[in-house]
C-alpha positions as CSV (number, residue, x, y, z in Angstrom):
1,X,0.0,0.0,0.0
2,X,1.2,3.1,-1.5
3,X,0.2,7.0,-1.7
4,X,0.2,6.3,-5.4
5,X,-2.4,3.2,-5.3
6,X,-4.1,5.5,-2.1
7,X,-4.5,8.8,-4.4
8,X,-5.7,6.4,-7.3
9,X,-8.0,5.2,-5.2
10,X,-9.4,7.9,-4.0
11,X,-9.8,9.9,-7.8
12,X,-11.6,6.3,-8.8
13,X,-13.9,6.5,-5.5
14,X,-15.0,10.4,-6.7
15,X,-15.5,9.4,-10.3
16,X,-16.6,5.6,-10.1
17,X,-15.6,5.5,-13.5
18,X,-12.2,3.5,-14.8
19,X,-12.1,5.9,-17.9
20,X,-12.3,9.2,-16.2
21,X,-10.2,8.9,-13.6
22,X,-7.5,7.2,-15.8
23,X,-7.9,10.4,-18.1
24,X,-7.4,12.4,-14.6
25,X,-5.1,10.5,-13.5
26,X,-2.8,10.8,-17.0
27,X,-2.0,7.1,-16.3
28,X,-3.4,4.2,-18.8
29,X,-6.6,2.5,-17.6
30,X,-4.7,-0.9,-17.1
31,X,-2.6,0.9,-14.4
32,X,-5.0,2.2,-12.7
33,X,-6.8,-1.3,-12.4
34,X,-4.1,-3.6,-11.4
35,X,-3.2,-0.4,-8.8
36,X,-6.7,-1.1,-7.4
37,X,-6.5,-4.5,-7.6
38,X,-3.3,-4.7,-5.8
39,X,-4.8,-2.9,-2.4
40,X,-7.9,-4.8,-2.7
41,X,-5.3,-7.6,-2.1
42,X,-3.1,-5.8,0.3
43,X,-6.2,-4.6,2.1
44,X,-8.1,-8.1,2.1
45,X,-11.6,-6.6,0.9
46,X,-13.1,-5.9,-2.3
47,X,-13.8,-1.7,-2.4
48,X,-15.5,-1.7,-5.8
49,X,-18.3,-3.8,-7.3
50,X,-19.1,-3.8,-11.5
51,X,-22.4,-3.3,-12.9
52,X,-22.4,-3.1,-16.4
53,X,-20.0,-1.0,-18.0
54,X,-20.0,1.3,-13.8
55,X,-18.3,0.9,-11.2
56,X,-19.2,1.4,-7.3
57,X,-18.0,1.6,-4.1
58,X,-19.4,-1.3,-2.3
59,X,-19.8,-0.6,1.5
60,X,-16.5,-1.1,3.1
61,X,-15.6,0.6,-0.1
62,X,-17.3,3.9,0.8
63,X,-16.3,4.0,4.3
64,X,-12.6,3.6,3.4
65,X,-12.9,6.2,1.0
66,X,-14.1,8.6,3.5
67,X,-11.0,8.5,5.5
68,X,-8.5,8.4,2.8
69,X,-10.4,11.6,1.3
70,X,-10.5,12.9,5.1
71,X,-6.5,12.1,5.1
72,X,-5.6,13.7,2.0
73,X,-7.5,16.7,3.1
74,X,-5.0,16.6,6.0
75,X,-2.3,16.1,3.9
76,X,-3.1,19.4,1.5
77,X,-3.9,21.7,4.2
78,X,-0.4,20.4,6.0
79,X,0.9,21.6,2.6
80,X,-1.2,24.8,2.7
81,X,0.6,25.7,5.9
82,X,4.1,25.3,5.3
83,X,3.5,27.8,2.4
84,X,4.4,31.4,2.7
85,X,1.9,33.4,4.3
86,X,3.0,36.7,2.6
87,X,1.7,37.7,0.2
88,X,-0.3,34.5,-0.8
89,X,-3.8,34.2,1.1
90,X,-5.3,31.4,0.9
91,X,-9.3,31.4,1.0
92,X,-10.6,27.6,1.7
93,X,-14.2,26.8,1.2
94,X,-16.4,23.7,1.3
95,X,-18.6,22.9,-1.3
96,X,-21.8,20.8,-1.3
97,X,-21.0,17.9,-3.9
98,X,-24.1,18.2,-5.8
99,X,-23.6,22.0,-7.0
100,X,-23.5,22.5,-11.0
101,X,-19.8,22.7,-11.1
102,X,-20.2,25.2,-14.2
103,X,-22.2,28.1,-12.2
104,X,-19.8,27.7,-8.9
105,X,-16.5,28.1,-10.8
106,X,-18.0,31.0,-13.2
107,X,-18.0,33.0,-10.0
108,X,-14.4,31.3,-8.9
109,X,-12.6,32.4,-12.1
110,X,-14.1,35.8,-12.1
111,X,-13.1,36.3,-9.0
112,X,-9.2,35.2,-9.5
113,X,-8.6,36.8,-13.3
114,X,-9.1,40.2,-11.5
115,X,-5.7,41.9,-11.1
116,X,-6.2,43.3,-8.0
117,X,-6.8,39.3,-6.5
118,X,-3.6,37.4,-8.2
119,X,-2.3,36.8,-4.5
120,X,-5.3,35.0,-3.8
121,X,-5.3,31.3,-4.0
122,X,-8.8,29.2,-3.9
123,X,-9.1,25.7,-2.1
124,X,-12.3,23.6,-2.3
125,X,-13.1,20.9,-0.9
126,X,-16.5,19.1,-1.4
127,X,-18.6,17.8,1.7
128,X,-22.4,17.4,1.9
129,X,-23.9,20.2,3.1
130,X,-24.4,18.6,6.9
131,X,-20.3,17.9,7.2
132,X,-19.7,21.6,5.2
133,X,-21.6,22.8,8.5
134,X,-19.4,20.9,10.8
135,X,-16.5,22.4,9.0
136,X,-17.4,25.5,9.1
137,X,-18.0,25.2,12.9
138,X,-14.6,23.4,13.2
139,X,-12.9,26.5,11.8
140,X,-12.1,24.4,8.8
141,X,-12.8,27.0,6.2
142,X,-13.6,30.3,5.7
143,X,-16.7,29.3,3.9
144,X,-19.0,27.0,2.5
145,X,-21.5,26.3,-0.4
146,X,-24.3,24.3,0.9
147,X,-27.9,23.5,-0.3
148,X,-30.0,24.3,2.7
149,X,-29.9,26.6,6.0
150,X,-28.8,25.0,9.3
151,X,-31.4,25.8,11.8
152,X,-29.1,25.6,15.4
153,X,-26.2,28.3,13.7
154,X,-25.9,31.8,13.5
155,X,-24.3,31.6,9.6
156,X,-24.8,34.7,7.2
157,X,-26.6,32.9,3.7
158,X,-26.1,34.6,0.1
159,X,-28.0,32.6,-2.3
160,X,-25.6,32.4,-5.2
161,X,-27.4,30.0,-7.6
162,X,-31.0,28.5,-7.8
163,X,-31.6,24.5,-8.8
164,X,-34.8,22.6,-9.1
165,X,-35.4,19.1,-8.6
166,X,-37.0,17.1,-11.4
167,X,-38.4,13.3,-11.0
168,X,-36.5,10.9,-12.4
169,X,-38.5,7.1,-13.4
170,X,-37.2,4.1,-15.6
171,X,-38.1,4.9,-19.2
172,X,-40.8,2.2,-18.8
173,X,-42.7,3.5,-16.0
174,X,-46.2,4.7,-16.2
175,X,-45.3,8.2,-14.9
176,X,-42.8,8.3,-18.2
177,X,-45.8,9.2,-20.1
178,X,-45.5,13.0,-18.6
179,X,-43.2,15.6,-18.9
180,X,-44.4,17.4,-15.3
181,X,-46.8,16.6,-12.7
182,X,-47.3,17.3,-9.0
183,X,-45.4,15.1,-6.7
184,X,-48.7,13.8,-5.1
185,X,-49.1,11.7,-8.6
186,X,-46.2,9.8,-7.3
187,X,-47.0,9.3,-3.9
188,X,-48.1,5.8,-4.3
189,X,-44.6,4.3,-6.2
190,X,-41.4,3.5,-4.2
191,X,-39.0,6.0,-4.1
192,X,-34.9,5.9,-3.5
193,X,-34.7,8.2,-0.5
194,X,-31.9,10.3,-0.2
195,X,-29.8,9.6,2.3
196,X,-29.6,11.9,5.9
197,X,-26.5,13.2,5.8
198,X,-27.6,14.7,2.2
199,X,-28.8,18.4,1.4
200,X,-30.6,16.3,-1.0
201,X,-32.8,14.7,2.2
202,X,-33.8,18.2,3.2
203,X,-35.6,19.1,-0.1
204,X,-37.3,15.2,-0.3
205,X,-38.2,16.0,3.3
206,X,-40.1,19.5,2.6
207,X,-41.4,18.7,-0.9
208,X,-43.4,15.8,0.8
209,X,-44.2,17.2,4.1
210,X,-46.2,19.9,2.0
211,X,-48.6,17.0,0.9
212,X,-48.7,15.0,4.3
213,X,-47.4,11.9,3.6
214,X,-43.9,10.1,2.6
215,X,-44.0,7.4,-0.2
216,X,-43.0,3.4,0.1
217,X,-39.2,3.4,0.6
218,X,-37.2,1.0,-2.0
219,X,-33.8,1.7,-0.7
220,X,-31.3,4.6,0.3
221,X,-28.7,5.8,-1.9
222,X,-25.9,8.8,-0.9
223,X,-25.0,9.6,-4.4
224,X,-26.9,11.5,-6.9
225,X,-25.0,9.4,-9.8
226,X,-25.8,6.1,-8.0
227,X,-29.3,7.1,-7.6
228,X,-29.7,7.1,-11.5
229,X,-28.2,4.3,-11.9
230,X,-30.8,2.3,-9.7
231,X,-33.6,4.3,-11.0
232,X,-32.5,3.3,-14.5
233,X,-32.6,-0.4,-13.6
234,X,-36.1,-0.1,-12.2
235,X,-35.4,-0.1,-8.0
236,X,-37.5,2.2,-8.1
237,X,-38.0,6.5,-8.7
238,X,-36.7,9.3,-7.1
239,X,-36.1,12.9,-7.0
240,X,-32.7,14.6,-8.6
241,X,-31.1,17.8,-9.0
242,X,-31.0,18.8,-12.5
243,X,-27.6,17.8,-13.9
244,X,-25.9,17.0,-17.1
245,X,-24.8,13.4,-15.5
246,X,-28.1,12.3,-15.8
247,X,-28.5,12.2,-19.4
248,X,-26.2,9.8,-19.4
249,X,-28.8,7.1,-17.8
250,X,-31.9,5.6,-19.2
251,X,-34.5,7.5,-17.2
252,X,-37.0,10.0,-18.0
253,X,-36.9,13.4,-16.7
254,X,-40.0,15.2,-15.3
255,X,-40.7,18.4,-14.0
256,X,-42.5,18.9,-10.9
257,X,-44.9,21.8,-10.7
258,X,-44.3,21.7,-7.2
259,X,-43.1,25.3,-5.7
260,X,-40.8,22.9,-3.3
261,X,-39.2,21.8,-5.9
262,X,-36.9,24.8,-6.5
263,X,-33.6,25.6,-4.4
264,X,-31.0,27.9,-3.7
265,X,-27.5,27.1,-3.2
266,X,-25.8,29.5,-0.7
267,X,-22.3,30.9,0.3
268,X,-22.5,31.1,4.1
269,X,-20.2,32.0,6.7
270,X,-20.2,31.9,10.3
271,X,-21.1,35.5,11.7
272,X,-19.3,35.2,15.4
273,X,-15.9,34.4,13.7
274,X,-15.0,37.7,11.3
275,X,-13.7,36.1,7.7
276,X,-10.1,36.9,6.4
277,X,-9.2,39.9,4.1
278,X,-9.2,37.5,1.2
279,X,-12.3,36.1,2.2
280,X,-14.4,38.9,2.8
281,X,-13.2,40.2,-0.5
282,X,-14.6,36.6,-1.9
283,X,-18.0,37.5,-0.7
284,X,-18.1,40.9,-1.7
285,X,-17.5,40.2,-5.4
286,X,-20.1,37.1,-4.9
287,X,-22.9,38.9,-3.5
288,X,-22.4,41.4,-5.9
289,X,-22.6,39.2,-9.3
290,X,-25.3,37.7,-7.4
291,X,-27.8,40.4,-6.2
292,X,-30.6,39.7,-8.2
293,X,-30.9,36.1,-6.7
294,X,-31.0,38.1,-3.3
């Protein structure tokens, strides 16, 4: 067991995709599979399971995952500290998983091509929106992107982006028929709940609160991409943020009329701990390419 087969490991884990990560990696795909294969060995369990042309973590899989990411998180911001502190500041921020990556980093770049901010580095690092509060709590970051509003901390919120979540059946089902509906209409088939620890949870939570009643449970699933992939093979529906990833599954698309089913994503900071210089120069520009969301 290497930091090699470790950081391969880890980039597979994020994309669950042999393809991709070797592409990210810049290492050939037969590397990166007899690398995995090799601490699957050394390691004595099996951290990935096949299912068609995907790959998943399988359970002992995930929770390894989530300390080796945990550890190289360590690792950078030991890294981050041995660096000079003048003149390079360094602004770290959490980020909820789920966020369109495209709208986030639009906001990033602008921020960074502006003369007046080239001593200004960016670190993210993506949590779901429960452990982006913890961080944030922890002094971790300066600040976080996050999907909902925790209710037992006194964070500052600027809504930064909105999202709405569509319905997602197998192209067979009898709700594939519509392209939108009320959520009620699909009260009576199984749904894929979102797991807790989720920002994904608190939407599925309010959206059917508003009608009373929760639907029959097929399983639990953490990731969005995993979720598709079980809704594709018929475990059952469930609600998903709208992302490009998902055309790449057979499942229909449809668009609740529900008013519950729109979001905002937020930058929030912690208002009894004052942010840096570079920080608070972060949110300034943010809130201000932002306002009309406000």
């Amino acid at each position: 067991m290497n930091y090699n087969s470790l950081y391969y490991f880890k980039i597979l884990g994020e994309t669950e995709h042999f393809g991709k990560a070797a592409q990210q990696l810049h290492i050939e795909q037969p590397s990166l599979s007899q690398s995995i294969k090799r601490l699957e060995k050394d390691l004595g369990i099996s951290l990935f399971e096949k299912r068609g042309r995907n790959v998943f973590l399988t359970q002992s899989g995930r929770a390894f995952h989530n300390k080796i990411q945990q550890a190289f998180e360590l690792i950078d911001t030991a890294a981050i500290e041995l660096q000079p502190k003048d003149p390079l500041e360094t602004i770290v921020i959490s980020s909820v998983h789920s966020h369109p990556r495209s709208e986030f980093s639009k906001y990033v770049t602008g921020f960074l091509n502006q003369p007046s901010h080239q001593n200004i580095r960016i670190s993210i690092y993506e949590r779901h929106t429960p452990e982006s509060f913890e961080a944030l709590r922890n002094n971790l970051c300066h600040l976080i992107v996050c999907s909902s509003k925790s209710k037992q901390d006194d964070f500052e919120y600027v809504p930064i982006f909105k999202q709405k979540v569509s319905l997602i059946v197998p192209e067979s089902h009898p709700l594939a028929a519509y392209d939108q509906i009320d959520i009620a209409e699909a009260l009576s088939y199984k749904f894929i709940y979102p797991a807790q620890i989720t920002g994904m949870w608190t939407i599925f939570e309010k959206m059917f609160a508003e009608i009373g009643a929760l639907p029959p449970v097929a399983l639990e699933a953490e990731s969005v991409t995993f979720t598709a992939s079980l809704v594709a093979n018929n475990f059952g529906i469930a609600l998903s943020p709208e992302a490009e990833h998902i055309n790449q599954y057979n499942v229909k698309k449809i668009r609740l009329t529900n008013e519950s089913s729109n979001f905002y994503h937020y930058l929030a900071h912690s208002k009894s701990r004052p942010l840096s210089p570079a920080a608070e120069q972060f949110k300034t520009f943010i809130t201000k390419e932002t306002a009309l969301l406000a």
